[in-house]
DRENGUKOL-283155 format. One record per residue (C-alpha): x, y, z; residue number from 1. Coordinates in steps of 0.001 Angstrom, whole numbers. Layout:
# residues N
{{X, Y, Z}, NUM};
...
END
This chain:
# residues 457
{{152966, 85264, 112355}, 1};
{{153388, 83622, 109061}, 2};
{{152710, 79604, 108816}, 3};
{{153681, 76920, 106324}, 4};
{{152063, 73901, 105677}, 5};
{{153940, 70498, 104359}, 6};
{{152119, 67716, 103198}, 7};
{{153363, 64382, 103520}, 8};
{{152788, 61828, 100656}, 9};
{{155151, 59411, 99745}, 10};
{{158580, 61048, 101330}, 11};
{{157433, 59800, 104995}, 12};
{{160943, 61000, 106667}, 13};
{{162792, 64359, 108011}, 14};
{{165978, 63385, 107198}, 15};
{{166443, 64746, 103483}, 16};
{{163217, 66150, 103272}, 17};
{{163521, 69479, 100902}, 18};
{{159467, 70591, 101313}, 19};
{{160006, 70154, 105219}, 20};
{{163124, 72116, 105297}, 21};
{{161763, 75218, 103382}, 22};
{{158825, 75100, 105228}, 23};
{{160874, 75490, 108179}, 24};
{{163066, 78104, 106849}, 25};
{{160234, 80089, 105440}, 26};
{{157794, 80539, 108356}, 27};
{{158170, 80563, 112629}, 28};
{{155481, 78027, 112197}, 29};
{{154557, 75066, 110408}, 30};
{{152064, 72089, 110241}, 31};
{{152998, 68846, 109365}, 32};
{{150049, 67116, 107439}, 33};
{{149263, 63837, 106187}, 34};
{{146152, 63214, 103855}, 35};
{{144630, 59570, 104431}, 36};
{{142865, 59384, 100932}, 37};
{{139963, 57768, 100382}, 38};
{{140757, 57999, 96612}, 39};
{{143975, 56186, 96570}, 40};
{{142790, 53382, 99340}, 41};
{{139230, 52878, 97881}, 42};
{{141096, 51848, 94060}, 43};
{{142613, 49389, 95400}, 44};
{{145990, 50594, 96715}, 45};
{{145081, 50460, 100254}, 46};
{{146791, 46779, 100711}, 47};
{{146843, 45529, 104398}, 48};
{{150654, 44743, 104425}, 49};
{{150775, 48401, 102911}, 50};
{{148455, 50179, 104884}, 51};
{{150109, 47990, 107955}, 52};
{{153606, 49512, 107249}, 53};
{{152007, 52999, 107099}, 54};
{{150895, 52976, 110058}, 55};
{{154326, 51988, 111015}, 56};
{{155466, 55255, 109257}, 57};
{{153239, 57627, 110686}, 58};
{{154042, 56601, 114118}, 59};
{{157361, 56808, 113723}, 60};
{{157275, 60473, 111803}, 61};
{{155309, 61877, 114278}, 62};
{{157723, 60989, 117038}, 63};
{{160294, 61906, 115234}, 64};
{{157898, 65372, 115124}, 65};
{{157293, 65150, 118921}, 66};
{{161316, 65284, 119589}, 67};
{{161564, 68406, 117720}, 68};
{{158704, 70282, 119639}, 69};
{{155885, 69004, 117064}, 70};
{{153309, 66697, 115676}, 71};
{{151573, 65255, 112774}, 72};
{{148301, 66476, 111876}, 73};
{{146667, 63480, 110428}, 74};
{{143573, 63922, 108044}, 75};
{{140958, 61737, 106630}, 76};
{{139443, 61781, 103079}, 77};
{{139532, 64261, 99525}, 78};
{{143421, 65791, 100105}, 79};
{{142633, 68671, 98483}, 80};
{{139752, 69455, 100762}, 81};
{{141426, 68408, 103888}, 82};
{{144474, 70487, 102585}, 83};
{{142328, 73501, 102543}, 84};
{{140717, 73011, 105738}, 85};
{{144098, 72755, 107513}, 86};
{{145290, 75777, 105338}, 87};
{{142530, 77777, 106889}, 88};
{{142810, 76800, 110708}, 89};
{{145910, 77211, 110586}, 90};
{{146008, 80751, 108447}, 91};
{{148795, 79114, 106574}, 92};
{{150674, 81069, 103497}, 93};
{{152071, 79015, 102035}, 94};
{{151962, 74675, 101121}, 95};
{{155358, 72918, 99899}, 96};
{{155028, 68922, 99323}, 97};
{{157116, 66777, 96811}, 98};
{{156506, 65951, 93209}, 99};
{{154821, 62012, 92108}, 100};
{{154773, 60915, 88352}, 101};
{{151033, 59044, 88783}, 102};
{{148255, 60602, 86410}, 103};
{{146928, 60297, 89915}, 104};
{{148887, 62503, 91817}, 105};
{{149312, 64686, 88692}, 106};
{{146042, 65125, 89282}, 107};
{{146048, 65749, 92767}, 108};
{{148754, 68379, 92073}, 109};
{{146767, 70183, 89607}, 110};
{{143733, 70656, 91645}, 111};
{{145038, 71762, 94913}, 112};
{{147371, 74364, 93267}, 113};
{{144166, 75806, 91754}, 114};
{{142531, 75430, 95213}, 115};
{{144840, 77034, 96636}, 116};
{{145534, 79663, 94174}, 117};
{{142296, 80864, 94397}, 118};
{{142226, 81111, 98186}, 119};
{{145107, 83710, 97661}, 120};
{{147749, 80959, 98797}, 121};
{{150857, 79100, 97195}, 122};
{{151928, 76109, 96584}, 123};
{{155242, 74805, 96247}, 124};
{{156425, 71166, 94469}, 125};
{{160269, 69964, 95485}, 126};
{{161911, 67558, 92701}, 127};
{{164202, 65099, 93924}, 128};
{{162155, 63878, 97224}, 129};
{{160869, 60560, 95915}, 130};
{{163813, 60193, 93014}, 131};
{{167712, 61028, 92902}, 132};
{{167410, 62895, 89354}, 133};
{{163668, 64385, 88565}, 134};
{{161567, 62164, 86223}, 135};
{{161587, 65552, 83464}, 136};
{{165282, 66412, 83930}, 137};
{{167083, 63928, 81261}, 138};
{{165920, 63566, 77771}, 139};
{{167541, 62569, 74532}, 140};
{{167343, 64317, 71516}, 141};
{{163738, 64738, 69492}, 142};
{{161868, 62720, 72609}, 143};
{{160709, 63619, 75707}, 144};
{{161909, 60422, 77657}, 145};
{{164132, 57841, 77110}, 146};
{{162501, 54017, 76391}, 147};
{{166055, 52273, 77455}, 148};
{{167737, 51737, 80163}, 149};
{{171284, 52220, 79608}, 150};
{{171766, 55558, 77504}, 151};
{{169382, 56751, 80650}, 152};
{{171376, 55701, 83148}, 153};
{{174536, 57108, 81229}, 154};
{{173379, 60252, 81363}, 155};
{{172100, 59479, 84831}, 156};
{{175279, 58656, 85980}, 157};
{{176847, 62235, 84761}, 158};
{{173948, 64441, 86003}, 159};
{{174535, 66222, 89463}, 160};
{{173077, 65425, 92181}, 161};
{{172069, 68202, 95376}, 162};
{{173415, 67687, 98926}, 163};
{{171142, 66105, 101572}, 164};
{{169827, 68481, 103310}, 165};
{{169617, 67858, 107467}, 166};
{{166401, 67228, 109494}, 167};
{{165391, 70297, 111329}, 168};
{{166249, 70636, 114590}, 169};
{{162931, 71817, 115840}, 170};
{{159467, 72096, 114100}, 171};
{{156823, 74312, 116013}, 172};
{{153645, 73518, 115214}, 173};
{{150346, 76204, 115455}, 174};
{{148034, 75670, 117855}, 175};
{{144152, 74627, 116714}, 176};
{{145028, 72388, 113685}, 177};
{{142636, 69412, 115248}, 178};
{{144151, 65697, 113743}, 179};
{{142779, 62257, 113607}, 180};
{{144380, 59462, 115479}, 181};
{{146879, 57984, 113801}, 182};
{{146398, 54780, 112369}, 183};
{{147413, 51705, 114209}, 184};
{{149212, 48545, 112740}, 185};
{{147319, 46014, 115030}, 186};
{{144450, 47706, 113823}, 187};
{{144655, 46511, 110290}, 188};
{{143135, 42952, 109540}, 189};
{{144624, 40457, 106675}, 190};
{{148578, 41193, 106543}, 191};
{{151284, 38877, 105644}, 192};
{{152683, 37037, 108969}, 193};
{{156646, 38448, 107864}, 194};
{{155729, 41456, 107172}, 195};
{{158485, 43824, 108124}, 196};
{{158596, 46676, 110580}, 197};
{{158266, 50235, 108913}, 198};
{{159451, 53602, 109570}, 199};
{{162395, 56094, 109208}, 200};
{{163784, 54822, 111915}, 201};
{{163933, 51104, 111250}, 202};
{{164646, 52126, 107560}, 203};
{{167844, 54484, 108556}, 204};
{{168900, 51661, 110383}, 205};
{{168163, 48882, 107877}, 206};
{{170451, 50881, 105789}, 207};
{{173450, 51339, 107664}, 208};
{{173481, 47556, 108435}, 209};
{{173293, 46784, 104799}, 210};
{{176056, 49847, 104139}, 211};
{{178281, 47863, 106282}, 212};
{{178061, 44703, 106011}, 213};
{{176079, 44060, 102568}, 214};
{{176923, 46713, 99807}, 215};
{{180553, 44990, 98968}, 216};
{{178838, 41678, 97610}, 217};
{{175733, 43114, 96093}, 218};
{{177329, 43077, 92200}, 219};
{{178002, 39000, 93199}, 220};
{{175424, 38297, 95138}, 221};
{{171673, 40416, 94466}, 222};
{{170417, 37253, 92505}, 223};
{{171386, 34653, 94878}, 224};
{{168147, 33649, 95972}, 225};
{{169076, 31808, 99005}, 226};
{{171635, 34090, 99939}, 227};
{{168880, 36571, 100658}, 228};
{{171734, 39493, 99781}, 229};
{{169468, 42224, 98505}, 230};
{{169472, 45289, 100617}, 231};
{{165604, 45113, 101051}, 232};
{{165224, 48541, 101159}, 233};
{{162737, 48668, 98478}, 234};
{{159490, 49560, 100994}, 235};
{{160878, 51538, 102765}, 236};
{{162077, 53491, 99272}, 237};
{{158453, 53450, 98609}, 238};
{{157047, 54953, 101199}, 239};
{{159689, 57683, 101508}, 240};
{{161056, 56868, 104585}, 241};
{{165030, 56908, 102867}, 242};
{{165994, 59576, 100643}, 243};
{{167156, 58029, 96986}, 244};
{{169735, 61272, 96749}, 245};
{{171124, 60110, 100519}, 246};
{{171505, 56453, 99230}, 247};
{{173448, 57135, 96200}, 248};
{{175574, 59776, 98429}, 249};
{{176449, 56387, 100864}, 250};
{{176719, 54062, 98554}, 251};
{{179164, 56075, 96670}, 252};
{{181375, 57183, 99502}, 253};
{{182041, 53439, 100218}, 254};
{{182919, 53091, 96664}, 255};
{{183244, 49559, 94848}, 256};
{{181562, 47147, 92276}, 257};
{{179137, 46745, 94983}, 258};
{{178126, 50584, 95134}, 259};
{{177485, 50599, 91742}, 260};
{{175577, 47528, 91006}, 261};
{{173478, 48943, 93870}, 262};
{{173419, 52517, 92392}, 263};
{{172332, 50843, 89178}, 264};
{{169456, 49709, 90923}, 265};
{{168595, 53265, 91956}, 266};
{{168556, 54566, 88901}, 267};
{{166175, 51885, 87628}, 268};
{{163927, 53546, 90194}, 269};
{{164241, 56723, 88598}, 270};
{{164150, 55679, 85011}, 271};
{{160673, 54057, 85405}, 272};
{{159449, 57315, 86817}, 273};
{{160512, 59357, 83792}, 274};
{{158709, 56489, 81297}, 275};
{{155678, 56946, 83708}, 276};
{{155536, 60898, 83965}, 277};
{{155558, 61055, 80522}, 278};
{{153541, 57821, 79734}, 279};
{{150448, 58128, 82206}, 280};
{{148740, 55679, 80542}, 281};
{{151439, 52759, 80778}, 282};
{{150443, 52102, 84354}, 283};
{{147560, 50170, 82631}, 284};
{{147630, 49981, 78608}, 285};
{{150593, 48032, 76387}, 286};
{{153778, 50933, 76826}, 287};
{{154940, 48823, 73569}, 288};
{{151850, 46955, 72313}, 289};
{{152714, 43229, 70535}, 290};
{{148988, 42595, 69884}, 291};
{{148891, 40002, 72550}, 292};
{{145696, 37830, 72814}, 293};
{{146237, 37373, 76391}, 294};
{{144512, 34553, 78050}, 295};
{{142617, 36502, 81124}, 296};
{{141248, 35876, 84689}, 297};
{{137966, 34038, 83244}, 298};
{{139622, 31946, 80282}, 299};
{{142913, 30984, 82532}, 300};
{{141006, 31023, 85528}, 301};
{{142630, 27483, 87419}, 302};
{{146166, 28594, 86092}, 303};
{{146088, 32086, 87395}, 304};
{{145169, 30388, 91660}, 305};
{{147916, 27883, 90826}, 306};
{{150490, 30513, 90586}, 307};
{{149179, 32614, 93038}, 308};
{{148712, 29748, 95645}, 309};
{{152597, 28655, 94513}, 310};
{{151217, 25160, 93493}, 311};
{{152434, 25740, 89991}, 312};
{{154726, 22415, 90145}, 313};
{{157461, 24309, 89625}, 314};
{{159422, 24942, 92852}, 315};
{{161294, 27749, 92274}, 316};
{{158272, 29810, 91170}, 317};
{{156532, 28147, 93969}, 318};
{{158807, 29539, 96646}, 319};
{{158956, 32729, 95630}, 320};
{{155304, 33127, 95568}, 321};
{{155126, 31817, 98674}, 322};
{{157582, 34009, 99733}, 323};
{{155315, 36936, 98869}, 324};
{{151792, 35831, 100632}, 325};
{{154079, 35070, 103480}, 326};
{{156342, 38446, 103987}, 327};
{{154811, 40800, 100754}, 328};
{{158022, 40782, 99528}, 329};
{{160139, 38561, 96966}, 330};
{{163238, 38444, 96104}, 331};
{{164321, 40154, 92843}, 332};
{{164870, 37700, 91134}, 333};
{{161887, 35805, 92257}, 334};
{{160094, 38812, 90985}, 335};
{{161378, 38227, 87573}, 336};
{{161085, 34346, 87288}, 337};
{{157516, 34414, 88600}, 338};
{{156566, 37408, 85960}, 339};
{{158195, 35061, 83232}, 340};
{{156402, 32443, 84156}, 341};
{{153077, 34052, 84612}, 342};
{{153375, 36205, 81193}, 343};
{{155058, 33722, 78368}, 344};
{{154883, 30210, 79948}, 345};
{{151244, 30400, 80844}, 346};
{{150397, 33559, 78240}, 347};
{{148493, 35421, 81278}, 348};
{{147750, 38701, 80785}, 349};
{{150512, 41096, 82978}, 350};
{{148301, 43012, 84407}, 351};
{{146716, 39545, 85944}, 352};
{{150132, 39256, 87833}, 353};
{{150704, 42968, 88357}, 354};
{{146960, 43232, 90050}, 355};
{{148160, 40444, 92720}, 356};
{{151950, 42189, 93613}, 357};
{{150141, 45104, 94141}, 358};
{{147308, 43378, 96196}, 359};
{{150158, 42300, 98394}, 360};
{{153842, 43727, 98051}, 361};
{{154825, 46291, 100823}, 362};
{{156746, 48279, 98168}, 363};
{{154042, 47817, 95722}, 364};
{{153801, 50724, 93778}, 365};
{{153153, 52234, 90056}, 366};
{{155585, 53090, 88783}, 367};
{{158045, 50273, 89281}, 368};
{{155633, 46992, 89458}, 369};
{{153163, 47982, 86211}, 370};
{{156628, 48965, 84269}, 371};
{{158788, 45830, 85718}, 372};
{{155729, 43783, 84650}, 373};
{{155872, 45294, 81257}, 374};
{{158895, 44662, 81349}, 375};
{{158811, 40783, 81657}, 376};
{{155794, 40552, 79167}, 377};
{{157250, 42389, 76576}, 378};
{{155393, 45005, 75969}, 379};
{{158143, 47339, 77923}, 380};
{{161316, 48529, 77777}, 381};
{{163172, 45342, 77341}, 382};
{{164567, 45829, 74232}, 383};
{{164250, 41631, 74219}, 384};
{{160683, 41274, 74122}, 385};
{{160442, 37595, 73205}, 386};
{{162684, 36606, 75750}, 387};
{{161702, 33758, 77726}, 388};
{{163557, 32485, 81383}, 389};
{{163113, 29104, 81981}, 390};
{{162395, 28237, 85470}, 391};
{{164236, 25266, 85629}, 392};
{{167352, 26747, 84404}, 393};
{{167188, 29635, 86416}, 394};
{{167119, 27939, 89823}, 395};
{{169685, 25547, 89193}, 396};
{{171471, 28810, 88281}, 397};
{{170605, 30918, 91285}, 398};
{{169108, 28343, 93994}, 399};
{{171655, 25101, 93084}, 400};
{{171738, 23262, 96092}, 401};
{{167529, 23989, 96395}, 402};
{{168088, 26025, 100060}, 403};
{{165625, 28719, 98816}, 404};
{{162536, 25901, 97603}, 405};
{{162931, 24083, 100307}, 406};
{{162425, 27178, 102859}, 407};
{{159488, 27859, 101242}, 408};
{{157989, 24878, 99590}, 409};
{{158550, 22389, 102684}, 410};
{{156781, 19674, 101042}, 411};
{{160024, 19034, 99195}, 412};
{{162639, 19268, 102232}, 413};
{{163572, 15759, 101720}, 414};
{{165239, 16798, 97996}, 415};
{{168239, 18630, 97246}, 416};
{{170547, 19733, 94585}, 417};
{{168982, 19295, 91094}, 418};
{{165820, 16974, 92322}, 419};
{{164262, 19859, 94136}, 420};
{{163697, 21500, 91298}, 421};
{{162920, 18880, 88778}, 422};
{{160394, 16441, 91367}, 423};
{{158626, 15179, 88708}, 424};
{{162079, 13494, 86862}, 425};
{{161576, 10905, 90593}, 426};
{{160759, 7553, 90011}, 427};
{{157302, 6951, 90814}, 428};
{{157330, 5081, 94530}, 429};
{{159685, 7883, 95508}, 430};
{{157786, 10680, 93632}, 431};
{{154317, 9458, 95912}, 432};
{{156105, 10656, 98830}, 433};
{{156358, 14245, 98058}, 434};
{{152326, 15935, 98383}, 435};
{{153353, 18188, 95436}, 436};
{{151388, 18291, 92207}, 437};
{{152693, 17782, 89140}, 438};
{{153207, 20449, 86762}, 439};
{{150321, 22576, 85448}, 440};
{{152168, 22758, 81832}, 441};
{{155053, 21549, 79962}, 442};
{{158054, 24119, 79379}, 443};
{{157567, 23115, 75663}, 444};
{{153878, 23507, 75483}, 445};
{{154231, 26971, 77410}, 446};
{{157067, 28203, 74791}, 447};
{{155259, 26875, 71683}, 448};
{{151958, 28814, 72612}, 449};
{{154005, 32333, 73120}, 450};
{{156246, 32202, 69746}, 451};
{{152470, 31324, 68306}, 452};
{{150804, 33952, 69865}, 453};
{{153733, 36265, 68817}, 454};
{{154315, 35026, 65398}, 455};
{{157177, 33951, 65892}, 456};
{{156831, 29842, 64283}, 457};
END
């Protein structure tokens, strides 16, 4: 009796799974495996509020399993060896998982198809798992990715997209494939107090609340910071637990400026997985180098725990940093003030602030934070570079009545409406009664240095 083995990475779900389904429809049996890496959680990616909502994930997929007549074999340490060791108990033919744009899972790929190949089995890669278009699929003339957005996501936009497939009714798992226990949640020391419940099932549901009662207002609403109006479907994204091609599908059917603001989004997704598959390197090195001096963790040392404390004296970045030690999440447009901020107002090397997201966002992953990042320095996509958001401006723009600073910087609950965000403009008596410090540089100061540093006075 033949047997096929899928293994799980970042497409944590049955619903719209391709790999699962022609595993399934290529052998009686099949064997559901999960790889806990000690190469990806030793560098650094192992995060508590991430490793938290995995465990969340696994739990969930393996009931999910259990219903169907199955399980999930759950391995610890090198995937490729564990791969092969589960291959071999289980006298499998045949491995199908879905395609990643990391070097490090380019990697991965590479060795355990040459593992595998020379143990006489196959293995098979699915596109469109962890993406809605594949990251090698669109490319303009004479390059072999595109570095902007929009003539991406017009081509994006025209490019057909394959039919969800369903989740298998049943899944019959091979006897003698031993699995370690699955990893716990409570077990998992250090994660933020909001951090949000994971899984397919909490994601599928997450959606359909946000299909029904969000999608209309997200063109109006996705940078109203106190509205809270983004779908916050981002971890669960990450971690595979929704399908991107199932998403736009929805979002779609229901049609509307809404659908494709949030469809937009999507695509954003898969745009900075085609810059990363074909720009490895960007995940740590200048995509679009400005020959930055960055100041750095030693030489901007009391700067750098300012922001990440959210003691900056400015509340809006405040709050939003907050925000993230206190759920690992931020708002969107938190994400971009706080980058600003961190990048051209203090000069701070991105990867500084890319290094702490990723030490703490649930949805924290490489391709989107290193490229947003890049982004916001500069030395991205944008095809503004030396654009600057001021962080005054931008909350009285997006937080004007203060609800979102004073939910998350309480110190200043007794302010609203412009004084929240300007405390310092208080006369002094009044000032003294707000334990808030001051703030750590000047908007002028912070501007001058960058158009130095960039040439640009």
């Amino acid at each position: 009796m033949s047997v096929s083995v899928v293994l799980f990475t970042c497409d944590l779900r049955l619903h719209d799974h391709p790999p699962l389904r022609a595993a399934v429809d290529s052998a009686p049996e099949v064997v559901p495996v999960f790889v806990l890496d000690r190469a990806v959680t030793d560098a650094g990616f192992g995060a508590p509020n991430r490793m938290a909502f995995l465990a969340d994930c696994l739990a969930d997929l393996d009931a999910g399993l259990r219903e169907r007549g199955g399980r999930l074999v759950v391995r610890v340490g090198d995937v490729v060896e564990q791969v092969r060791e589960v291959v071999d108990a289980a006298d499998a033919d045949e491995v199908h998982m879905a395609g990643d744009v990391s070097a490090y899972a380019i990697r991965r790929e590479r060795r355990l198809r040459a593992a595998l190949e020379a143990a006489g089995r196959r293995l098979f890669v699915h596109d469109t798992v962890t993406t809605a278009v594949a990251p090698g699929a669109l490319t303009p003339a004479g390059a072999d990715h595109f570095s902007v957005f929009t003539p991406y996501f017009r081509h994006w936009s025209q490019e057909f997209l394959r039919n969800p497939v369903p989740a298998p009714r049943a899944v019959r798992v091979p006897e003698g494939v031993a699995s370690a226990p699955l990893p716990a949640r409570q077990d998992v020391a250090g994660t933020s107090p909001g951090l949000a419940a994971g899984g397919e099932t909490e994601g599928r549901r997450r959606t359909a609340a946000w299909l029904r009662g969000g999608l209309a207002a997200y063109e109006d609403r996705h940078d109203d910071l106190p509205g809270d109006a983004t779908s916050r479907l981002s971890p669960h994204l990450h971690f595979g637990t929704l399908s991107p091609v199932e998403l736009v599908h929805r979002a779609r059917r229901h049609g509307g400026a809404g659908a494709e603001a949030f469809v937009r989004q999507l695509a954003w997704r898969d745009f900075h997985r085609q810059v990363l598959a074909a720009r490895p390197a960007a995940s740590s090195a200048d995509y679009r180098t400005r020959h930055d001096s960055w100041r750095t963790a030693e030489s901007a040392a009391q700067d750098i725990a300012a922001w990440k404390e959210g003691r900056t004296g400015y509340p809006v970045v405040d709050a939003a940093m907050r925000q993230l030690v206190h759920e690992g999440w931020m708002h969107n447009r938190g994400r971009l003030l706080t980058a600003s901020f961190l990048t051209k107002t203090l000069y701070v090397d991105w990867r500084v602030g890319a290094r702490h997201f990723l030490d703490l966002l649930v949805d924290g992953d490489v391709a989107n934070n290193q490229l947003n990042w890049q982004w916001t320095a500069g030395t991205g996509t944008d095809t503004r570079p030396n654009r600057v958001l001021n962080p005054v401006r931008q909350a009285l723009r997006y937080d004007p009545d203060g609800s979102y600073v004073r939910r998350w910087v309480p110190e200043l609950r007794g302010l609203d409406g412009p004084a929240v965000h300007q405390p310092w403009k208080l006369p002094g008596l009044e000032r003294a009664r707000y334990d808030y410090p001051d703030p750590i540089v000047e908007l002028p100061d912070g501007l001058a240095r960058f158009r130095h540093a960039r040439g640009q006075d």
